[in-house]
DRENDREN-735111 format. One record per atom (N, C-alpha, C, O): residue in one letter; z, x, y. Coordinates in steps of 0.001 Angstrom, whole numbers, plus 500000, padded with zeros to 6 digits. Layout:
<sites>
aZXY;...
</sites>
This chain:
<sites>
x767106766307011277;x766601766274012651;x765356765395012719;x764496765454011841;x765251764439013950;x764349763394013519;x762852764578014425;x762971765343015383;x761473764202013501;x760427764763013125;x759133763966014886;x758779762820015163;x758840765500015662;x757792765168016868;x756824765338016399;x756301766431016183;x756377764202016136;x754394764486015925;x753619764372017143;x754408764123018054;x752274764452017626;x751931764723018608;x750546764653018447;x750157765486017629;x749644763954018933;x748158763437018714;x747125763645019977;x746976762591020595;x746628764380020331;x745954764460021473;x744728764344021769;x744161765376021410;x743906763518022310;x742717763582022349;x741608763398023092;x741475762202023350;x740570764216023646;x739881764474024617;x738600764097024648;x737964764557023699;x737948763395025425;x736178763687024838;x735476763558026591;x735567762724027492;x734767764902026411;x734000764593027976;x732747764119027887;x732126763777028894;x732217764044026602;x731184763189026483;x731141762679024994;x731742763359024162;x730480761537024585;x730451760746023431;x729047760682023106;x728140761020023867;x728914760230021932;x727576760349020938;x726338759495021838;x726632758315022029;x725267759849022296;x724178759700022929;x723682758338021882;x723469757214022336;x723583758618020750;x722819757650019788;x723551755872019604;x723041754880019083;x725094756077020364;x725451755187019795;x725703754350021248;x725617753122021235;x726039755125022588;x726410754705023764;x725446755330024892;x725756755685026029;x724110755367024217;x722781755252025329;x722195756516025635;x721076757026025564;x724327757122026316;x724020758395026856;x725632759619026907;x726720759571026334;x725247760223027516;x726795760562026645;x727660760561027530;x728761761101027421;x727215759900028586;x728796759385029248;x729931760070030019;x731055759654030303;x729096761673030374;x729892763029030743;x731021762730031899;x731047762114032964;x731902763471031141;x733476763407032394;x733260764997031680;x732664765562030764;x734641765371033340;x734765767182033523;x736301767362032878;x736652768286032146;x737104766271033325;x738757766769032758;x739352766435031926;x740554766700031953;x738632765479030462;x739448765047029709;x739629766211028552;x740688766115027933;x738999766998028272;x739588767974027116;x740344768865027929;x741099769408027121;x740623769413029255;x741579769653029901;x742626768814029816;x743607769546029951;x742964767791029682;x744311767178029905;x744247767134028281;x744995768027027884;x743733766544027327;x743953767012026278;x745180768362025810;x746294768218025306;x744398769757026240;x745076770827025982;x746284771098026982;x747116771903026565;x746519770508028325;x747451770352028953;x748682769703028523;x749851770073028633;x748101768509027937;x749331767594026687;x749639768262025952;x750860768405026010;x749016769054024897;x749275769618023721;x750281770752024180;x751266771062023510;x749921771378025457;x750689772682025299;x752269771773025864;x753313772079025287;x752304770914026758;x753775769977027022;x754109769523025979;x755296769210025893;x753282769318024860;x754290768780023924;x754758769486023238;x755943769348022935;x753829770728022633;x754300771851021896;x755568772444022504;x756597772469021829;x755533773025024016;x756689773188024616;x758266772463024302;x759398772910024482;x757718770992023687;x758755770262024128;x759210769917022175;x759816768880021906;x758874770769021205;x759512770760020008;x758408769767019419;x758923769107018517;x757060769432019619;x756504768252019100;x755527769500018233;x755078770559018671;x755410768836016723;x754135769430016122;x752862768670016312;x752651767541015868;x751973769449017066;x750767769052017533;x749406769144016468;x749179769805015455;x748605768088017278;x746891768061016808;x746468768010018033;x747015767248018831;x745134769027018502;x744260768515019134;x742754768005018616;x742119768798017920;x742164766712018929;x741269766147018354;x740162765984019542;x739942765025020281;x739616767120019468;x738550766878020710;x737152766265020296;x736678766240019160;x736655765828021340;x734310765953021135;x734234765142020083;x734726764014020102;x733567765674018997;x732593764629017990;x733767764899016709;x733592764761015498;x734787765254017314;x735550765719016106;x736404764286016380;x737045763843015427;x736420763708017392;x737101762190017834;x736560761203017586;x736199760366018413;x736363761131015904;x735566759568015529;x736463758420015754;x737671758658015762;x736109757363015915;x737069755740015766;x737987756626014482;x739090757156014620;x736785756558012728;x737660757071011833;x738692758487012048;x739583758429011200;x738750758999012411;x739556760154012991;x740418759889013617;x741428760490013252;x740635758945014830;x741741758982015209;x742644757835014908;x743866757694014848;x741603757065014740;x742605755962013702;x743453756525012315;x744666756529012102;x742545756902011636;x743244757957010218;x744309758685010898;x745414758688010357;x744161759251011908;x745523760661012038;x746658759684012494;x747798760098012283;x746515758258013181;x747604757793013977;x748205757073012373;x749383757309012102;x747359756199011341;x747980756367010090;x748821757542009241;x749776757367008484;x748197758723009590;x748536759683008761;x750094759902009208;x750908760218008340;x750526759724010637;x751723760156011841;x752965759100010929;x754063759386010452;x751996757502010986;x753131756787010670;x753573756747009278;x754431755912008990;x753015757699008163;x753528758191007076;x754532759317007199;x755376759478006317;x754484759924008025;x755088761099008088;x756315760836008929;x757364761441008706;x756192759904009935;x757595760302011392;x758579759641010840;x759529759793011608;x758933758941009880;x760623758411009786;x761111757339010156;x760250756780010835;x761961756764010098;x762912755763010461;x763251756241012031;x763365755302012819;x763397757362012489;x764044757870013063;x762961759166014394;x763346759735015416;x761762759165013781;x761099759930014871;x760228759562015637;x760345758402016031;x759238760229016061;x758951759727017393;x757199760752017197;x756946761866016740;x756182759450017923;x754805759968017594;x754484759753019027;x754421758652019573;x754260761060019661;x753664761492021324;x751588761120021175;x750850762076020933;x751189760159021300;x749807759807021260;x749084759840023093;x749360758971023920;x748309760847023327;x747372760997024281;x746029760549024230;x745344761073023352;x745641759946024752;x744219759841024958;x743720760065026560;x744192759483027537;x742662761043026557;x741991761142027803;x740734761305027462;x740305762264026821;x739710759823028122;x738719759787028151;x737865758407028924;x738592757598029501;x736502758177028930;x735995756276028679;x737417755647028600;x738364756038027917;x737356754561029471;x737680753490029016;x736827752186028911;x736208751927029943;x736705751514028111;x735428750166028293;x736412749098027500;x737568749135027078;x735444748220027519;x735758746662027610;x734573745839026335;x733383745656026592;x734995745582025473;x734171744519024761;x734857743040024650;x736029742677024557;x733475742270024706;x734159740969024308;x734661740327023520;x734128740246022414;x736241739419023878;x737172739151023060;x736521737710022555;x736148736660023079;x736609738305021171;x735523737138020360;x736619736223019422;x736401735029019216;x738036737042018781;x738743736380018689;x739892735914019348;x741029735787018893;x739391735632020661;x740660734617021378;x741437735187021871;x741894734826022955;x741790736123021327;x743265736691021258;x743736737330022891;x744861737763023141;x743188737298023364;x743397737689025240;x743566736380025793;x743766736342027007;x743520735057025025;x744017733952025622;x743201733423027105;x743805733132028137;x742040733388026971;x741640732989028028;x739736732995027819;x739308734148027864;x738830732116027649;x737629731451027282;x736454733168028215;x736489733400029424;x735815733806027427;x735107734835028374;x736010736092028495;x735887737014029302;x736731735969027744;x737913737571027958;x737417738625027657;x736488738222026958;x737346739616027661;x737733741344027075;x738642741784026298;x739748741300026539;x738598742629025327;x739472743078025164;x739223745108025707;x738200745782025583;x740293745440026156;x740159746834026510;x739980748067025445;x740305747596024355;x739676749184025315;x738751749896024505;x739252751433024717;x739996751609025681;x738946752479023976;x739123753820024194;x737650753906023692;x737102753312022763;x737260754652024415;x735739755351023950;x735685756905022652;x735019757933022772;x736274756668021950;x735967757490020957;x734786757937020793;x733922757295021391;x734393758935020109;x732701759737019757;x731965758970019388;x730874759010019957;x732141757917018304;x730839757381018041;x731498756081018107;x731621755819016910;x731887755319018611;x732419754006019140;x733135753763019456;x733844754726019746;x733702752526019726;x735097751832020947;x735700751951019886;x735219751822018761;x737223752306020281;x738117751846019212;x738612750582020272;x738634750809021482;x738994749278019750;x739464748177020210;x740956747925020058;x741660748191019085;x741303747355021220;x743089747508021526;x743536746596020247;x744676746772019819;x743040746025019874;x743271745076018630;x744020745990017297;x745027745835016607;x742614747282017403;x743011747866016128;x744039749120016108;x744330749865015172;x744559749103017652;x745582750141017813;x746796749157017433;x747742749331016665;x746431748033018262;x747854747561017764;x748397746816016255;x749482746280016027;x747333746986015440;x747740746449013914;x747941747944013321;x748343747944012157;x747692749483014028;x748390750335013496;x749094750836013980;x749286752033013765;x749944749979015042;x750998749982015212;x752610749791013344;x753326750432012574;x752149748399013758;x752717747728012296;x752703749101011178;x753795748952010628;x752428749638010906;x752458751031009812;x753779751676010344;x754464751987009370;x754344751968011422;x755700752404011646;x756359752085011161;x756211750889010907;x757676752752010565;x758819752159010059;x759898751172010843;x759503751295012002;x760490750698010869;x761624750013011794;x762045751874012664;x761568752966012357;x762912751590013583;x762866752424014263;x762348753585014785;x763073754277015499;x760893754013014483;x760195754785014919;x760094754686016003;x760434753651016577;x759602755716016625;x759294755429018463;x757487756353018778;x756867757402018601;x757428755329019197;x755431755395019857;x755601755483020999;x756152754509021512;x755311756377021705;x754727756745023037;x753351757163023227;x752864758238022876;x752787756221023808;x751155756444024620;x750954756893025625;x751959756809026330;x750284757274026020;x749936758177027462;x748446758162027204;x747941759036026497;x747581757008027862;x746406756944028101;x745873757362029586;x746152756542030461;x745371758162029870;x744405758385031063;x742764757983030505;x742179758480029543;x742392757189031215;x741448756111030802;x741794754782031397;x742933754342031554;x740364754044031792;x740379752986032836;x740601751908032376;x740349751893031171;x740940751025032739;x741744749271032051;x742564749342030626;x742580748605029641;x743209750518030955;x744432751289029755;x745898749897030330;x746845749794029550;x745908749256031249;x747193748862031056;x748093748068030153;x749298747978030387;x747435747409028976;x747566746585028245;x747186747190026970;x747303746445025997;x746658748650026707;x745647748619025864;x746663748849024330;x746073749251023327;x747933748612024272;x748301748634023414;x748974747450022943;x749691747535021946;x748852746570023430;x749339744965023676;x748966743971022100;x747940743966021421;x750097743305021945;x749740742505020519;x748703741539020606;x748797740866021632;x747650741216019799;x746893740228019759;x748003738703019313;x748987738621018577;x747298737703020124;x748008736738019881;x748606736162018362;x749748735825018051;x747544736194017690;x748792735703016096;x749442736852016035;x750520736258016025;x749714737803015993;x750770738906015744;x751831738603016684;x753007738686016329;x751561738322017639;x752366737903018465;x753374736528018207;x754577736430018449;x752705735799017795;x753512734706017098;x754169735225015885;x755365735113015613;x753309735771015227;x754333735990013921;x755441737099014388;x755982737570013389;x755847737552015376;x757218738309015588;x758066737076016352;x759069737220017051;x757620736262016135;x758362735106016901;x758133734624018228;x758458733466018491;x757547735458019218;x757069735269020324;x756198734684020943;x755454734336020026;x755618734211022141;x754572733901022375;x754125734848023460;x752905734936023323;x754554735679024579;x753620736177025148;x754290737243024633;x755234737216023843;x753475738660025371;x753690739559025213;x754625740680026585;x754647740377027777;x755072741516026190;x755904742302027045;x754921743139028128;x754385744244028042;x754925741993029309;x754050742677030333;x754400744216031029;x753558744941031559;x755753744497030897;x756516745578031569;x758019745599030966;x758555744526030688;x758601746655030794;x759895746821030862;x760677745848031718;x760607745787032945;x761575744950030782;x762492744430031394;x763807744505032421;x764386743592033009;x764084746113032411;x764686746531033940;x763303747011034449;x763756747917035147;x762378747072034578;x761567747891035251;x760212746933035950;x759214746752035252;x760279746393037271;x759229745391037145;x758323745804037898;x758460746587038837;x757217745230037473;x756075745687037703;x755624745318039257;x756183744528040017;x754464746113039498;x754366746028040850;x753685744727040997;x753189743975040159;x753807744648042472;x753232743010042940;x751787742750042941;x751048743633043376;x751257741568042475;x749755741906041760;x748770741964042914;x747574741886042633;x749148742096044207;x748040742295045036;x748611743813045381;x748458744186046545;x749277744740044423;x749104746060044472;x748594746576043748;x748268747758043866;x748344745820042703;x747865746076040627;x746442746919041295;x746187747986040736;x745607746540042337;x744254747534042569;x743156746284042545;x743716745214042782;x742010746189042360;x741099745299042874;x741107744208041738;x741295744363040531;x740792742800042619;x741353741565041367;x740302741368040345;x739119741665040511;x740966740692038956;x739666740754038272;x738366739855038486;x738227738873039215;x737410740512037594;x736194739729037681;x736079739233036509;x736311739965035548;x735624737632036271;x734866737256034914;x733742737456034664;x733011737694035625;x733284737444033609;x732025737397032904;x731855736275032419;x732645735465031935;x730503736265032612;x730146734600031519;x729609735057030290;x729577736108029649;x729191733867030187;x729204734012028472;x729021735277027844;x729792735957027167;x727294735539028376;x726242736793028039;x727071737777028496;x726389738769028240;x728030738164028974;x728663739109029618;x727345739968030479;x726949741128030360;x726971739040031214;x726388739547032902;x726863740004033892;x727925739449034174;x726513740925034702;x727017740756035678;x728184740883036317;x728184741292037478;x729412740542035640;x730782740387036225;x731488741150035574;x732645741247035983;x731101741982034333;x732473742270033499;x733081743426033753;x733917743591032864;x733095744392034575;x733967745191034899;x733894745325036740;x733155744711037509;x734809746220037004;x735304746106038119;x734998747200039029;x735584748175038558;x734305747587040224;x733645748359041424;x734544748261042134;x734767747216042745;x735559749713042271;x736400749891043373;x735867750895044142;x735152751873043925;x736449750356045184;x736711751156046345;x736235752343046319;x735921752565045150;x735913753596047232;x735826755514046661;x737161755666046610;x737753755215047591;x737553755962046110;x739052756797045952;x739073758119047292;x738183758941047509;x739996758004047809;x740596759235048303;x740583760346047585;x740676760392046358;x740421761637048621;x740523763082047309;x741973763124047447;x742838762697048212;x741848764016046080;x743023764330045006;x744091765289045932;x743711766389046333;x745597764725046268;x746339765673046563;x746327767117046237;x746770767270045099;x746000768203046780;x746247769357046483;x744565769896045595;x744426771002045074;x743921769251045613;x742696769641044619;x741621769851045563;x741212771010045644;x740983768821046422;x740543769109047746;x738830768716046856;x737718769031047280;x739109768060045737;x737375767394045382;x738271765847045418;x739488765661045427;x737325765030045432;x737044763506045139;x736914762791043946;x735859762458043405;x738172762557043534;x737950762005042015;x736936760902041400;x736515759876041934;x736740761294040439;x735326759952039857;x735928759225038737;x736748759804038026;x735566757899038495;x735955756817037786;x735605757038036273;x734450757245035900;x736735756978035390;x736508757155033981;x736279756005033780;x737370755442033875;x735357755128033506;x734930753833033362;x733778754190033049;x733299755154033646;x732803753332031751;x731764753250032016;x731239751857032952;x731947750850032913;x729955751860033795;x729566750912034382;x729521749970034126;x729718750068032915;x729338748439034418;x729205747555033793;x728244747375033174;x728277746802032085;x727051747868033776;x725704748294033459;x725614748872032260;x724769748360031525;x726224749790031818;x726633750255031006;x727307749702029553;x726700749705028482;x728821749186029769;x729303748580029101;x729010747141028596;x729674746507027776;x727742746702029329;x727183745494028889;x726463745961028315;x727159746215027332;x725056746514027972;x724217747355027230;x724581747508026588;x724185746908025589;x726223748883026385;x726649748894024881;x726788748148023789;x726427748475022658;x727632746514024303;x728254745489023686;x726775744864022914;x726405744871021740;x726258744426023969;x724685744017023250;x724286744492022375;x724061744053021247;x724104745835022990;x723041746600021435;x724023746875020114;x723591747189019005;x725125746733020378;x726097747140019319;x727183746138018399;x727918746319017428;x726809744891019366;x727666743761019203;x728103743455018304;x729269743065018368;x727366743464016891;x727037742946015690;x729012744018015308;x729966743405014829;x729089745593015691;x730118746076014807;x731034745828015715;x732060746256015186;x731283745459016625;x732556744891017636;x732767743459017469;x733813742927017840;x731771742788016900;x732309741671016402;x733294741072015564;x734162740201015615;x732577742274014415;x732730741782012964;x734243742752013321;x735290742204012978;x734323743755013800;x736056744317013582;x737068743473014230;x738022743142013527;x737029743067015447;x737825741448015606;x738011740609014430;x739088740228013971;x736805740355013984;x736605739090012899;x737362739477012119;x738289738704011878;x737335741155011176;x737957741280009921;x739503741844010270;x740278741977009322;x739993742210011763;x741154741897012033;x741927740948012075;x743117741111011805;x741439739780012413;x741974738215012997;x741982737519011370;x742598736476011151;x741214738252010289;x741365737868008841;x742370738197008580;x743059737177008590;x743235739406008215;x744001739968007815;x745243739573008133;x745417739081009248;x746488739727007106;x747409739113007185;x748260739301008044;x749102739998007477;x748626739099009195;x749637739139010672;x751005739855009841;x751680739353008943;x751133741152010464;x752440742260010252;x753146742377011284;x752562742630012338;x754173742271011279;x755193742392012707;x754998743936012722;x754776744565011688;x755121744682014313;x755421745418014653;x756798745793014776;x757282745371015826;x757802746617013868;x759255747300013985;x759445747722014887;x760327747306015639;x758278749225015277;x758754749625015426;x758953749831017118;x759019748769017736;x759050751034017895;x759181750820019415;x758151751533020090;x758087752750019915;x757378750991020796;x755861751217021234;x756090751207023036;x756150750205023749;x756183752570023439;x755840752380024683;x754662752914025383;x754116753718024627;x754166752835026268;x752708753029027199;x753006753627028598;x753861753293029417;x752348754312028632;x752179754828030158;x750668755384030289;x749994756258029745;x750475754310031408;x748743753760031255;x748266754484032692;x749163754220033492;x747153755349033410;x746656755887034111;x746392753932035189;x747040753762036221;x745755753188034849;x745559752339035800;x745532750774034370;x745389750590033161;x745820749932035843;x745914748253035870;x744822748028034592;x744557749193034295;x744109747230033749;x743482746379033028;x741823746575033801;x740723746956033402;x742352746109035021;x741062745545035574;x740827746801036860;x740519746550038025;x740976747657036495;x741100749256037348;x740475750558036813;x740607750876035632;x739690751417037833;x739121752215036848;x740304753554037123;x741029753419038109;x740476754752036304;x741400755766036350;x740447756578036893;x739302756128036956;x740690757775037335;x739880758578038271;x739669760018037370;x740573760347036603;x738610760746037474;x738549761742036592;x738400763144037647;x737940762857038752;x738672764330037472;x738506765527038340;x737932766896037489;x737491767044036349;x738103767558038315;x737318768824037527;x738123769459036400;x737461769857035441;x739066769571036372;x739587770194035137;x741206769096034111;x741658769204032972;x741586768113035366;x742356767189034799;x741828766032035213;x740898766173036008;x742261764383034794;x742558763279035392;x743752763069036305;x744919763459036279;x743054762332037097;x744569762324038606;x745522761933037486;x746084762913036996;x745796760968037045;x746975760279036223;x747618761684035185;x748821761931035261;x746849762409034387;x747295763312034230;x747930764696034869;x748884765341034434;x747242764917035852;x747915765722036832;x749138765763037753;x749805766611038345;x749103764247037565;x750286764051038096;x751285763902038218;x752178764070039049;x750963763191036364;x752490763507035256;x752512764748035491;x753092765040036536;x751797766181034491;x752072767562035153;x752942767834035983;x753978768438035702;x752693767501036894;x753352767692038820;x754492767342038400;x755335768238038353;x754862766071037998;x755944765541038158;x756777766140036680;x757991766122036885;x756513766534035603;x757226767071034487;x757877768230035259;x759072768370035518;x756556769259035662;x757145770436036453;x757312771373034840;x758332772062034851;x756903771428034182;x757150772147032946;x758158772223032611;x758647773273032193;x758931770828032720;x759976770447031844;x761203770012032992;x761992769168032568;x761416770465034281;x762152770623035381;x762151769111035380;x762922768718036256;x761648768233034807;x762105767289035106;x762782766067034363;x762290765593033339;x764099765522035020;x765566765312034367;x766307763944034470;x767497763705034265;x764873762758034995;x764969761233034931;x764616760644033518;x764367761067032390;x764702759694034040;x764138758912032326;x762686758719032317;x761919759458032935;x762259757561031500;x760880757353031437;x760642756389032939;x759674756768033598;x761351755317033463;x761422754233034528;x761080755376035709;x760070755276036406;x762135756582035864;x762139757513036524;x760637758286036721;x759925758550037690;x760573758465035490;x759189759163035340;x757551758356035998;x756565758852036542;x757830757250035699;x756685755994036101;x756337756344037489;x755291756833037916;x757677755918038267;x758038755574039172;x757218757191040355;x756422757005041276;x757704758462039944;x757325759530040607;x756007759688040396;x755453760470041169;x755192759052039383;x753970759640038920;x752762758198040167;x751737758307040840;x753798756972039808;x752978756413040525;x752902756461042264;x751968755946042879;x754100757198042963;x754167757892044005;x753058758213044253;x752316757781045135;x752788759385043100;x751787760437043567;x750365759951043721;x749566760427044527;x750112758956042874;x748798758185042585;x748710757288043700;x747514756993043693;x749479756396045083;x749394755951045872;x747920756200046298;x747576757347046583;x746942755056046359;x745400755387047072;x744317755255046426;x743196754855046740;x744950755784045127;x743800756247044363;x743887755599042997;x742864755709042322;x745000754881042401;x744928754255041203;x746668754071040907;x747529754877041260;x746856752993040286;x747731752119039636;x748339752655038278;x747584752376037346;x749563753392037849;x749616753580036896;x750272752325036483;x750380751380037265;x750871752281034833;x751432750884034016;x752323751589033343;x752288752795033098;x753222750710033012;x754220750572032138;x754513749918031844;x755091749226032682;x754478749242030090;x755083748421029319;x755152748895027726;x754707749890027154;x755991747615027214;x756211748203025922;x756103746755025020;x756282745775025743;x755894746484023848;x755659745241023063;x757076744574022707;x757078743522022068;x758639745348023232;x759476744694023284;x760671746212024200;x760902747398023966;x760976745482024949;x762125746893025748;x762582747692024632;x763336747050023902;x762324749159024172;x762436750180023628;x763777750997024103;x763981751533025192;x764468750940023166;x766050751853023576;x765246753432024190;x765334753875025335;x764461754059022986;x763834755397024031;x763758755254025646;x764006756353026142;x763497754260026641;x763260754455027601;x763815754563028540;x763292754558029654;x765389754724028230;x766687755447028989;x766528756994028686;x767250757715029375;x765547757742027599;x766084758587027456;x765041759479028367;x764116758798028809;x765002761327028853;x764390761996029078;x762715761854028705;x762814761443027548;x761811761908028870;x760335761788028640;x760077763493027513;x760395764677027629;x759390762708026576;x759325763326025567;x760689764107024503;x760587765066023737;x761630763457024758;x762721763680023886;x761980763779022399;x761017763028022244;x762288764491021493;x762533764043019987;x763454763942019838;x763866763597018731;
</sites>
C-alpha cells in the first residue's frame, strides 16, 4: 500500500533577533492543526512542526527525511501556514534584472523557493508532492530555478495545469511592482482592505510582511540570503522525477489574508473538503475554493510538469 506522509507547519510569530520583530499572525498554528487533523482523517501519517520548533533546518530536514521514506509510489501532503516574504533574486534565476525570489518565513529565517525546489529532486521517480501554502506571493513558490529547468530539458516553467488555465492576469489581484537595485521602495505589493470573511464577520489581515519590513530584513541579513542562492546555483543541476503539485493561498505579487483562528485560503479549503464530503478532483477543488475567496484573494494552481495525481480526489494516498 503506497505510504501518506504529512508535514504541517505553523508559526504565528518568528524569532525577534533575526526578523526585527516577531511578526505576529492569529491563525496559522490553527490551520496548521486543522491540516493535520484532515490529513490524519484522510490515512496520512502526520507531523506537526509549530513556533521555534520551525527552523529553515527543521523543515527542510523533515521534507528530506519524507523523501527517504515515501516510495516510488507515495505521496508527501506538505502545509505551510504562515509570513510570506520576498528576497532578492541574486542568481538570475526569476529571469528578469531586479527580481525576487518568494520565501516562507520559517522561525529563524526565509526558507527560499530555490531551496524547496532542489528538495524537490530527493523524490523518487513517481512520488507525488502536494503543497498547500497559505502564505502571501506563494504562487510560484515551488517553481524550478532556471538551470534546473534547462537541465529537465525545458525552458520555462509550468505556470498552471495544462487542462486547467489560469485566470486572466487582470484577475491575478494587484499588478506587480519593481524594485530597484537597493530594493527601495517598490518591492512588495499594498492591496486594497479586503472584504470581511464570509461567515466569520472580522476583517481579514495580510500575511505578508511589509515592504518596510521585508527590505530591512534582506539588508540586515543579506550576507545569508545571498550566499544560499550562490551555494545553490553552485551545485550540480538534478532533474526533478518526481510529481509536485501546489495549491497556493494567493498570486506571486498578492498578499493571503490571515483571521482569528484560520487563514481565509485555509478556511476555505475546510468549507469546501466539508470533512471529506467532498468528491471532485484537485481542478475541482481549486476551482470551489477560489469561488469562495472571490474579493479577498487569488488562489494558484500549478505543478513543475501536469501530474497524473490531479484527476484524482484531493488528498488520496
Amino acid at each position: 500500500m503506497p505510504l501518506g506522509l504529512s508535514l504541517h507547519i505553523g508559526l504565528n510569530e518568528v524569532d525577534k533577533e533575526h526578523y526585527g520583530s516577531p511578526c505576529k499572525l492569529t491563525g496559522c498554528v490553527g490551520d496548521a492543526h486543522a491540516m493535520r487533523d484532515l490529513a490524519q482523517a484522510a490515512g496520512f501519517e502526520p507531523t506537526l512542526m509549530l513556533g521555534a520548533h520551525a527552523t529553515a533546518e527543521a523543515v527542510l530536514g523533515a521534507i528530506g527525511h519524507a523523501a527517504q521514506r515515501i516510495g516510488s509510489d507515495g505521496i508527501l501532503l506538505l502545509t505551510y501556514s504562515g509570513h510570506g516574504g520576498r528576497v532578492r533574486d541574486v542568481n538570475d534565476d526569476e529571469g528578469g534584472r531586479h527580481s525576487w525570489d518568494e520565501t516562507w518565513c520559517t522561525h529563524d529565517r526565509q526558507v527560499v523557493d530555490d531551496e524547496l525546489f532542489h528538495a524537490w529532486a530527493d523524490f523518487p521517480k513517481g512520488a507525488r508532492v502536494l503543497v498547500v501554502s497559505d502564505s502571501c506571493f506563494s504562487g510560484h513558490v515551488i517553481r524550478a530555478a532556471r538551470a534546473a529547468r534547462a537541465a529537465q530539458g525545458t525552458t520555462e516553467p509550468r505556470t498552471g495545469l495544462a487542462f486547467q488555465p489560469l485566470v486572466a492576469e487582470e484577475d491575478e489581484g494587484a499588478p506587480e511592482v519593481k524594485a530597484d537595485a537597493a530594493g527601495r521602495g517598490r518591492g512588495l505589493v499594498a492591496r486594497a482592505r479586503p472584504p470581511v470573511m464570509r461567515g466569520s464577520g472580522t476583517r481579514p489581515r495580510p500575511r505578508a510582511l511589509s515592504s518596510k519590513d521585508a527590505r530591512r530584513i534582506y539588508l540586515r541579513k543579506r550576507s545569508i540570503y545571498d550566499r544560499i542562492q550562490k551555494e545553490l546555483r553552485a551545485r550540480p543541476s538534478r532533474p526533478v522525477e518526481a510529481e509536485v503539485l501546489l495549491l497556493s493561498a494567493a498570486q506571486d505579487n498578492e498578499t493571503a489574508q490571515d483571521g482569528d483562528e484560520n487563514g481565509a485560503f485555509t478556511r476555505a479549503l475546510l468549507d469546501v473538503w466539508n470533512k471529506g464530503e467532498f468528491r471532485g478532483n484537485y481542478r475541482d477543488f481549486y476551482s470551489r475554493i477560489r469561488e469562495r475567496l472571490k474579493g479577498i484573494q487569488h488562489p494558484h494552481i500549478m505543478a513543475l510538469r501536469p501530474p497524473s495525481f490531479s484527476d484524482e480526489r484531493p488528498f488520496t494516498i
